[in-house]
C-alpha positions as CSV (number, residue, x, y, z in Angstrom):
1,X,49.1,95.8,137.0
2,X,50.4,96.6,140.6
3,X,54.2,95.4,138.9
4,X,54.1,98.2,135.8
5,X,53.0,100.7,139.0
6,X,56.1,99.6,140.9
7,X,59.0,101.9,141.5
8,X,61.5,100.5,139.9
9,X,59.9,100.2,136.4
10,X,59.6,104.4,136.8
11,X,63.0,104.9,136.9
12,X,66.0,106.5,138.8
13,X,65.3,109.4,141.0
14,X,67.8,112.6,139.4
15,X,68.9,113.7,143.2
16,X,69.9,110.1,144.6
17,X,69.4,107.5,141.9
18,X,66.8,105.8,144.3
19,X,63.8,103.8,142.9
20,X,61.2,106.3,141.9
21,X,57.9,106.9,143.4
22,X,54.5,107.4,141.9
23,X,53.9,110.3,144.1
24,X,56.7,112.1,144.0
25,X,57.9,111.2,140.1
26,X,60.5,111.6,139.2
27,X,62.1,111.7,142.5
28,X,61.7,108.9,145.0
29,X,60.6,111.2,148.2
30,X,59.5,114.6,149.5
31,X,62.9,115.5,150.2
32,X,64.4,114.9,147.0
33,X,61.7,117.0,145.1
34,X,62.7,120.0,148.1
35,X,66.1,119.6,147.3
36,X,65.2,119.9,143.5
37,X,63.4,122.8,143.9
38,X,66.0,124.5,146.1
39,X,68.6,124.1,143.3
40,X,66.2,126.0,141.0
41,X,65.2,128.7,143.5
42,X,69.4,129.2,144.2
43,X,70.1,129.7,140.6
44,X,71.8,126.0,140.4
45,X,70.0,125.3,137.5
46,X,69.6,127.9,134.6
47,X,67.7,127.3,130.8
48,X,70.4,129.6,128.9
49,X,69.3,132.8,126.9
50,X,68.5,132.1,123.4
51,X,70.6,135.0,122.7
52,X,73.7,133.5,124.5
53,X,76.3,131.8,123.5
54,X,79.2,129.8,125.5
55,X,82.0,132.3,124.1
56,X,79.8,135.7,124.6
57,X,80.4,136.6,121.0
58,X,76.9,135.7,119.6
59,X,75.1,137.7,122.1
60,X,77.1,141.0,121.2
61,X,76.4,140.6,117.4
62,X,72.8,139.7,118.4
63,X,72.8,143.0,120.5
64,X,74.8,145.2,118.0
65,X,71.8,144.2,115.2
66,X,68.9,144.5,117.6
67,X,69.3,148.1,118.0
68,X,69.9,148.8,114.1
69,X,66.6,147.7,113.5
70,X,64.7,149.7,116.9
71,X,66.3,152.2,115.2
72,X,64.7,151.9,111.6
73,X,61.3,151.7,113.1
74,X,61.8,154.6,114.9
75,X,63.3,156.8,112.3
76,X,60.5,155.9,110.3
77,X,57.8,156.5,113.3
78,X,59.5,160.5,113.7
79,X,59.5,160.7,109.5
80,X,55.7,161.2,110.3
């Protein structure tokens, strides 16, 4: 049991490649998860906007048909 708990059988740590840790998982030490951590905070690491694309030119169709249908509603909420 104590071999399946051992750090090599967790993995690879993402910062360093080191031997995994139970308490720290995925990473291998306190300073590894900080480091992690810091790349989020500083904008290192970004999840992409659904509305995004790599070129740009989704997002300004995406935008132009947005507004078309805002619109609708609100035509029909001053027809009242």
């Amino acid at each position: 049991m104590t071999q399946s708990n051992s750090p090599g059988a967790r993995g690879k740590c993402p910062i360093c490649s080191r031997p995994t840790d139970a308490k720290y998982r995925p990473f291998c030490s306190r300073r590894c998860a900080d480091v992690d951590l810091s790349r989020w905070l500083g904008g290192t690491y970004a999840i992409p906007d659904a509305g995004e694309s790599e070129d740009g030119d989704e997002s300004a169709d995406s935008e132009g048909v947005s507004p078309a249908a805002g619109s609708d509603k609100g035509s029909r909420g001053s027809t009242h």
